[in-house]
Residue, then its C-alpha position, 0 to 999 in steps of 0.5 A: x635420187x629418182x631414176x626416170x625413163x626417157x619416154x616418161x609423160x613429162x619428157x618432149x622426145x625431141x627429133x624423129x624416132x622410135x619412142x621406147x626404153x632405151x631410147x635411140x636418138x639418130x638425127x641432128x638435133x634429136x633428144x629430150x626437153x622436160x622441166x625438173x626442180x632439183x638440184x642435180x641431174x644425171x643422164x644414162x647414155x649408151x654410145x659406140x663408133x667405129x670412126x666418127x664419134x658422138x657429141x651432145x649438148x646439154x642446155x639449161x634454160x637455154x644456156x649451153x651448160x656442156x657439149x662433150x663428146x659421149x664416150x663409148x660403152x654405158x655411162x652416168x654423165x652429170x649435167x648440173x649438181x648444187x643448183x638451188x632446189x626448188x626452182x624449174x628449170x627448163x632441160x635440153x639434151x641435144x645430139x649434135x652429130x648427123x647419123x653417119x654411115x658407121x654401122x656400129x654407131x648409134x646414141x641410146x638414152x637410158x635414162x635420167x636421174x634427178x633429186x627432184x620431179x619432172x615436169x612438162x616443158x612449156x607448151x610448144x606452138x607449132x611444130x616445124x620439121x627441116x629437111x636439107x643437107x650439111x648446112x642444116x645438120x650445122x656442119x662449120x659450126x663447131x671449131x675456128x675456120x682452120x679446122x677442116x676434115x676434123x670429122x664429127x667435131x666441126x658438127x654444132x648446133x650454136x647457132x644453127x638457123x634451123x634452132x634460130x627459127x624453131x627457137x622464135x616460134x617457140x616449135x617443135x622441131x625436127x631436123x632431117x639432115x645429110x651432109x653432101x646429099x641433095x634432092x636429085x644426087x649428092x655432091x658426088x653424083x649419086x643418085x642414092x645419097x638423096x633425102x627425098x629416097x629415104x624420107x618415109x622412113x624414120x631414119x632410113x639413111x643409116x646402115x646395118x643390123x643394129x640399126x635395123x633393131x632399134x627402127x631405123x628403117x621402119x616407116x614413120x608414123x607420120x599420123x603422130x607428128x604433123x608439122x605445120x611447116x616444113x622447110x626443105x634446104x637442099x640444093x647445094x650439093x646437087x649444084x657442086x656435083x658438076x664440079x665431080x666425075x660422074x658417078x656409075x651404079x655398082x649393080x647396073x652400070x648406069x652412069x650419070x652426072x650433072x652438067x654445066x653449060x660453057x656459058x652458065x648454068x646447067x645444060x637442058x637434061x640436067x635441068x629437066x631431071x633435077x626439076x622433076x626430082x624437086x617437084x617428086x618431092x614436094x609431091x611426097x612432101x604434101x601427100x605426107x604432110x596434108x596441112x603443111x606448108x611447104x617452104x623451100x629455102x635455099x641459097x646459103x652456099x652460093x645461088x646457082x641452082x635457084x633458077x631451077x629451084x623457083x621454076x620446080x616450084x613455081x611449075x609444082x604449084x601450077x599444076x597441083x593448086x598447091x598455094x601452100x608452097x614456096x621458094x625462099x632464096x636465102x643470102x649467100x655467105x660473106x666469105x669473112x664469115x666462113x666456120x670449120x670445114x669452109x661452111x657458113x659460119x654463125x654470122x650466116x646461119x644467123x642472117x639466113x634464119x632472120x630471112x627465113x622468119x620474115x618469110x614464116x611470119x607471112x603463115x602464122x603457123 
């Protein structure tokens, strides 16, 4: 048996991290992509929680071999042992779970172990990058639709529509994803649980020290992965927050909180501000990622913020010049099709990625 590092040359680092040995893996989807001609295969994992507890997937030739939950402390977990030698197989190990609030959560890669040679997976052809919310983090993807507040195991990527899409393209892909957060406030009215606040850093939505030393907070390194196309699905949460209590900031007492008109829709203010958030974004969006496109798909849920979303980026494109960016609605859930914790279930995702590549097609990328 040869033991390998996760940041060897033949390994894809898959997801936005720090690259160095051990290797943390904080977001949805992140993790390693390589070939190997053995016959058996081991992963050196680290992992602990406080409450919501890791899961990981392990593909071969793109067929989920295992999906278990990593237990805490350092472990050896095998992934495949009496394949016949000699034969490349393609590789994929995956974290299925966003990065939650747990300051003594994290996922560290070791390393790997394997009775043959590594190799390059196959040459990406683009590289696509997802920014949204619980429905890109596939929350309602793991479990039946009687499973509900069951916490980290109702989070899956069995047919997740970013993975539909990336898989078409044969890209690179990352996923940014946040359950209950939105562009202008989360679900609840917070003006700090938003994706656009942290997305400059690698992974900026977590907490506390150790996340701190494994690079959490730090700036990313845009110069080293640039997407050339980036799908931002968020909305929905910034629509439910009118079905909240408005939210006040615990250090200056400021008080805010999406409105609803008695006719429809959202009253004026609250319209103007989650606009203008949309708009700040994909002005970061571009001034981070030149060359992208920038394609906004939304409409999973259910589709009352689209008026706002397509006059944000309709107005965004007129007074930037900026033609590279979109709005895409997607097709609201079939209520039959609901997965674990009332999410749109594999049916949906598996409708709205057919949508979003019909649409991406339009930019050979």
């Amino acid at each position: 048996m040869v033991h390998y590092l996760p940041t060897e040359p033949e390994i894809l680092i898959l997801g936005r991290t720090r690259k160095k040995n051990p290797l943390p893996l904080f977001w949805t989807a992140s993790g390693l992509e390589f070939r190997t001609d053995g016959s058996e295969l081991w992963f050196e994992l680290e992992s602990d929680y406080e409450s919501m507890e890791e899961w990981i997937r392990i593909e071969v030739d793109g067929f989920c071999l295992q999906r278990l939950i990593v237990p805490k402390g350092r472990s050896r977990l095998c992934a495949f042992r009496g394949f016949p030698k000699g034969t490349r197989r393609t590789v994929r190990l995956l974290k299925e779970v966003q990065p939650m609030l747990d300051e003594r959560r994290y996922l560290l890669v070791h390393g790997l172990e394997c009775d043959g040679k590594l190799y390059p997976p196959l040459p990406k052809k683009c590289r696509i990058e997802f920014v949204g919310d619980s429905l890109s983090a596939g929350v309602g993807l793991a479990g039946a639709p009687s499973l509900v507040d069951a916490g980290a195991a109702v989070y899956g990527l069995d047919g997740n529509y970013a993975l539909l899409t990336a898989e078409y393209f044969q890209a690179d892909f990352r996923i940014l994803a946040k359950c209950g957060w939105g562009a202008y406030c989360s679900c609840d009215n917070d003006l700090v649980h938003i994706m656009p606040k942290y997305y400059e850093q690698v992974c900026g939505v977590l907490t506390g020290e150790h996340n701190r030393e494994l690079g959490a907070f730090e700036e990313n390194d845009f110069s080293g992965w640039q997407p050339d196309l980036v799908v931002i699905n968020l909305g929905s949460n910034d629509g439910f927050a009118v079905d909240r209590p408005a939210w006040t900031d615990p250090e200056t007492g400021f008080s805010q909180r999406m409105v609803s008109c008695p006719y429809g829709g959202l009253e004026e203010q609250s319209a103007l501000r989650f606009e203008a958030a949309v708009k700040d974004f994909l002005k970061k969006l571009r001034r981070l990622n030149p060359n992208a496109c920038l394609l906004w798909a939304y409409g999973m849920c259910e589709h009352r913020m689209s008026p706002y979303l397509e006059a944000a980026v309709r107005d965004y494109r007129k007074e930037s010049g900026d033609e590279k960016a979109d709005f895409l609605l997607l097709p609201a859930t079939n209520p039959l099709w609901v997965g674990s914790e009332n999410h749109p279930g594999k049916k949906e995702h598996e409708l709205a990625a057919k949508v979003l590549i019909e649409r991406v097609k339009e930019y050979e990328i």
